[in-house]
C-alpha positions as CSV (number, residue, x, y, z in Angstrom):
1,X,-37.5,219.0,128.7
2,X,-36.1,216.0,126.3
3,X,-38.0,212.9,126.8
4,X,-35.0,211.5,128.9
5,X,-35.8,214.0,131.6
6,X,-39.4,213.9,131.6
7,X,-39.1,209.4,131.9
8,X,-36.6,210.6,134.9
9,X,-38.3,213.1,136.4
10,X,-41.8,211.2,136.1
11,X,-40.6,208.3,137.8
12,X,-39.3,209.7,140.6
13,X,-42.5,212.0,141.2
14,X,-44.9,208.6,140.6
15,X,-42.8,206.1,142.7
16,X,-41.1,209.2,145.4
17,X,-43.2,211.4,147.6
18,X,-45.7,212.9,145.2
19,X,-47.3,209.4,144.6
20,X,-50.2,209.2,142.6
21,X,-50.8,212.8,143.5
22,X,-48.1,212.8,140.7
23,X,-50.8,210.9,138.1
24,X,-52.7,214.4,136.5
25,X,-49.2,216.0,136.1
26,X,-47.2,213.2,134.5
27,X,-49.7,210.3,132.6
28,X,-51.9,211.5,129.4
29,X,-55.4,211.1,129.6
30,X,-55.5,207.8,127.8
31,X,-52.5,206.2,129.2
32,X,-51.8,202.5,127.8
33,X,-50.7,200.2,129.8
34,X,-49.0,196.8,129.2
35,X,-47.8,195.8,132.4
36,X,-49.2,192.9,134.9
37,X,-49.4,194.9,137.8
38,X,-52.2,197.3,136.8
39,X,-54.8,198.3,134.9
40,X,-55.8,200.4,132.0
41,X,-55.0,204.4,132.1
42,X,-54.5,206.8,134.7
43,X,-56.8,205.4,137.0
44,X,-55.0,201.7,137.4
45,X,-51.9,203.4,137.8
46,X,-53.4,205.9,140.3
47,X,-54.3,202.4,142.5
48,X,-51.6,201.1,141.9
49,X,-49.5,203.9,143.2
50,X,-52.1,203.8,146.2
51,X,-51.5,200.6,147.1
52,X,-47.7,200.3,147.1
53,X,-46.4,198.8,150.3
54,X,-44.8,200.7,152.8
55,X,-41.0,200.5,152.2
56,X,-41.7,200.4,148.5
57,X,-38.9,202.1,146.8
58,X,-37.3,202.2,143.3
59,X,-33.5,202.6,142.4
60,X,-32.7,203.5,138.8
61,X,-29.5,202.2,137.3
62,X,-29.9,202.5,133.7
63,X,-31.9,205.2,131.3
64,X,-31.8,205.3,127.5
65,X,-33.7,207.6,125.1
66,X,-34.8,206.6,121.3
67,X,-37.1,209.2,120.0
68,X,-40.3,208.5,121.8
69,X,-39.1,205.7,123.9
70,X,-37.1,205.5,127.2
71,X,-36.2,202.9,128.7
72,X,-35.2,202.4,132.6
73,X,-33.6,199.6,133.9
74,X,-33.5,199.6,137.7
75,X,-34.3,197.8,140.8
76,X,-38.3,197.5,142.8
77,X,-38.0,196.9,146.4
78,X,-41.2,196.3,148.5
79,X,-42.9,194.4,145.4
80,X,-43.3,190.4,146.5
81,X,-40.8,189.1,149.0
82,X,-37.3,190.1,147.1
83,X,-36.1,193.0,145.1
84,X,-37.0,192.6,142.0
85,X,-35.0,193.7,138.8
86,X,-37.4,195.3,135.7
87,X,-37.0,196.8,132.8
88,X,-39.5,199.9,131.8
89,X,-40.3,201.3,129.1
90,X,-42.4,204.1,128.2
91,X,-43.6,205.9,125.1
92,X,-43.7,210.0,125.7
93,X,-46.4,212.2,123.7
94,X,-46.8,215.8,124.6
95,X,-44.4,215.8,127.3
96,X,-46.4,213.0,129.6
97,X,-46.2,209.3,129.8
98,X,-48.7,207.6,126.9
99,X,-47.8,204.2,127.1
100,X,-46.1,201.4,129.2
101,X,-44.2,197.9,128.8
102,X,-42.2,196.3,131.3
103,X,-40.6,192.9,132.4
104,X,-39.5,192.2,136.0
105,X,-37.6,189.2,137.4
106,X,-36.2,188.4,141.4
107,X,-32.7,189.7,142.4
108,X,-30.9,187.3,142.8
109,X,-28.0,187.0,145.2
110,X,-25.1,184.8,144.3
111,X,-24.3,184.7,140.2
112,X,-22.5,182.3,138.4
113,X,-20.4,185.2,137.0
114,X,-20.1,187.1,140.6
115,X,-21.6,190.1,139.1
116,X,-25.0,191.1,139.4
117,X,-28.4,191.8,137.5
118,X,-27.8,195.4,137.2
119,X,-23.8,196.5,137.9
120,X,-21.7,197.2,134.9
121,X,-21.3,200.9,133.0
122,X,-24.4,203.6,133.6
123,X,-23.1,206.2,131.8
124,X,-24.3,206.3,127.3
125,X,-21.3,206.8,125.6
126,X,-20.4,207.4,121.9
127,X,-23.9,208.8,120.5
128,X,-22.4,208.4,117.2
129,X,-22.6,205.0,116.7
130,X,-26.1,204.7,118.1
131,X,-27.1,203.9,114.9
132,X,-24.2,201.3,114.0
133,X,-24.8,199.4,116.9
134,X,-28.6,199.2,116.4
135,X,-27.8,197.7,113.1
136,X,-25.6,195.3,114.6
137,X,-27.5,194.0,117.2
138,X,-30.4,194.1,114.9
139,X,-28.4,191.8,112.9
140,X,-27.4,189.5,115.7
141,X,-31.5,189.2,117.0
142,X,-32.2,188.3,113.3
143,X,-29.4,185.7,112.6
144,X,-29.0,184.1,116.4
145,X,-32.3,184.6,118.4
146,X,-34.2,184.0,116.0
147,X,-32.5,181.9,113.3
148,X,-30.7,180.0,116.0
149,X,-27.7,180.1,114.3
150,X,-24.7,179.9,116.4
151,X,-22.4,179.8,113.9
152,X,-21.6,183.2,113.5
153,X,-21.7,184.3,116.7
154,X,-18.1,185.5,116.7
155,X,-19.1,187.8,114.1
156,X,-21.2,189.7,116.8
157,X,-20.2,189.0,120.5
158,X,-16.5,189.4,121.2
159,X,-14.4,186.6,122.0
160,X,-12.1,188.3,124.5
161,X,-14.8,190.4,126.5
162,X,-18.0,189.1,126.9
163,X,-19.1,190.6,130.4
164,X,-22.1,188.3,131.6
165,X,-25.1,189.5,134.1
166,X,-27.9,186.8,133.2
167,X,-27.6,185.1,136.9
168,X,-27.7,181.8,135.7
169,X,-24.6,182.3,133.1
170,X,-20.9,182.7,133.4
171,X,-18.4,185.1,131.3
172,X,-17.4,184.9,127.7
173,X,-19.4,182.4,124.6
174,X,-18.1,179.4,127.0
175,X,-20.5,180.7,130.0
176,X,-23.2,181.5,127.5
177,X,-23.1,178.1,125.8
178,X,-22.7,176.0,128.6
179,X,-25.8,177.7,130.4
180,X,-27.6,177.3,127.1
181,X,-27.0,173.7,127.6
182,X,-28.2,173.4,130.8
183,X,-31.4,175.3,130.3
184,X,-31.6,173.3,127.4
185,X,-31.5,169.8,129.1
186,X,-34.2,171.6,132.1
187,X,-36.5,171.7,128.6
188,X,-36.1,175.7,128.5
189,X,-34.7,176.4,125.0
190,X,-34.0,180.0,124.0
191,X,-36.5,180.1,121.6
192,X,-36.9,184.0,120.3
193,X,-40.2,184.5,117.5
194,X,-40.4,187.9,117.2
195,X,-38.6,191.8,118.3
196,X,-41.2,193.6,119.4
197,X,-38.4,196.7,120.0
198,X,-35.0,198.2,119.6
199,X,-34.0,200.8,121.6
200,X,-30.3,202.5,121.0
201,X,-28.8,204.8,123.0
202,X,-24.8,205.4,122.1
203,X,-23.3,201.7,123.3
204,X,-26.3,200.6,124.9
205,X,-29.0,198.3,122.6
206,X,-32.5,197.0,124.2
207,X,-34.4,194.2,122.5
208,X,-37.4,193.8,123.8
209,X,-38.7,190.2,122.1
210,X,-41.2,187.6,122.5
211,X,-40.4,183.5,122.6
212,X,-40.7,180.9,124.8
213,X,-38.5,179.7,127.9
214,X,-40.3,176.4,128.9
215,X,-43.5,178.8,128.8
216,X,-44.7,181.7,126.5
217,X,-42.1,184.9,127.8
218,X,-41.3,188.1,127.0
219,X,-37.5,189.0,126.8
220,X,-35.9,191.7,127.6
221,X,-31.8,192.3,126.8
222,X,-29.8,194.6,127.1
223,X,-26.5,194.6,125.2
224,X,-23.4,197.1,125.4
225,X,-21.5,197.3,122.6
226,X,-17.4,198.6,121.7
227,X,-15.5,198.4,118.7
228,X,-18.5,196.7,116.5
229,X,-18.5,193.7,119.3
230,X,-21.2,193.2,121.6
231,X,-18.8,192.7,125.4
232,X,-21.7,192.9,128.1
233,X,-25.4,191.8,128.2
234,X,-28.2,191.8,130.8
235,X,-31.7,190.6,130.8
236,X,-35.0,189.8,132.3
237,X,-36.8,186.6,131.5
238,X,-40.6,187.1,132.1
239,X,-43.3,184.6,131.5
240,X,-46.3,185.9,129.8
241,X,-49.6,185.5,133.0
242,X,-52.3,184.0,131.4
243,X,-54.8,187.0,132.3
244,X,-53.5,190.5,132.4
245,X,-56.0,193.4,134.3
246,X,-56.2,195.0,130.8
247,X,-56.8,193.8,127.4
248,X,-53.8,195.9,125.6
249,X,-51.2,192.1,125.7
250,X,-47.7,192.4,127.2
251,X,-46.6,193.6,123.6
């Protein structure tokens, strides 16, 4: 099985029927976790697993593959009082589940684009530019989230199609700067330090970074890329808890 199918198949044994009956056949031994909601190695996710509400499901919308790493953006119903929209990723070693990020953020219903967190193209297309477009959203992350400089951002993000799901921002640079503005003014600069990861899949980048919002967060964004522009981004905004039930960070 490629590491696509074993993140797939995985998933919907630990969050489907199996449960954490699923934990011995899927998670290594010394499983690493990252994530808020449980503890260290297989045991923390086995109670976590155990203690899932009833009504706790998970929809997948989104999978990319990079060598080790997979990456799933979906949808968690049953966690808090609303969906909530998360991206995982997971690091494959010997055909089980080794280690664990992830960054999950409320649905939210009405967008200033009209689209939501997660709709948009599923489908990877054009493998052969995987390596292209991680350059030039590499690029982009080096020169704008982190240089902060907006100058050249018509060198990377298309001026005709710039497809928008961050629920806070309309379409096109006009949506993104004018919610940049506003954040701005609420004290919550876009302020990226550091990409932790890059994860390219055909048209389909992750950044997975660390900054501030207002508060110490991790960001997550992913970008879809055609003809050398970046035309559609999504994203999850999570602020870093101040104690975490493990001592591996967020990172």
């Amino acid at each position: 099985m490629s590491n696509r199918d074993i993140v797939v198949a995985a998933v919907r044994d630990l969050f489907g029927t199996a449960g954490a009956e699923a934990v011995d056949r899927w998670v290594a031994p010394d499983y690493r976790q990252h994530s808020a909601l449980a503890a260290d190695g297989q045991d923390g996710l086995r109670k976590l697993l155990e203690n899932l509400p009833t009504g706790f499901s998970y929809d997948p919308v989104r999978v990319l593959a990079d060598g080790d790493l997979v990456a799933l953006h979906g949808i968690y119903h049953g966690i808090g009082t609303q969906p909530q929209v998360a991206f995982d990723i997971f690091r494959v070693a010997d055909g089980l589940l080794a280690e664990h990020w992830d960054g999950l953020t409320p649905q939210v219903n009405r967008t200033v684009s009209g689209r939501s967190q997660t709709d948009g193209p599923t489908t990877v297309t054009e493998p052969g530019k995987t390596e292209d477009n991680r350059a030039l959203v590499s690029d982009f992350a080096r020169q704008v989230l982190i240089g902060a400089d907006y100058g050249v951002l018509t060198d990377f993000i298309s001026t005709t199609e710039y497809d928008q799901h961050n629920p806070e921002a309309a379409d096109g640079l006009d949506g993104f700067g004018a919610a940049a503005a506003t954040w701005a003014g609420q004290g919550k600069n876009l302020d990226y330090t550091t990409v932790h990861k890059t994860i390219a899949d055909g048209d389909f980048v992750l950044l997975q970074s660390e900054g501030t919002f207002g508060v110490p967060v991790v960001y997550y964004d992913l970008f879809r890329v055609a003809d050398g522009k970046i035309i559609e981004h999504w994203d999850v905004i999570a602020p870093i808890p101040d104690k975490l039930p493990h001592d591996n960070g967020v990172f």
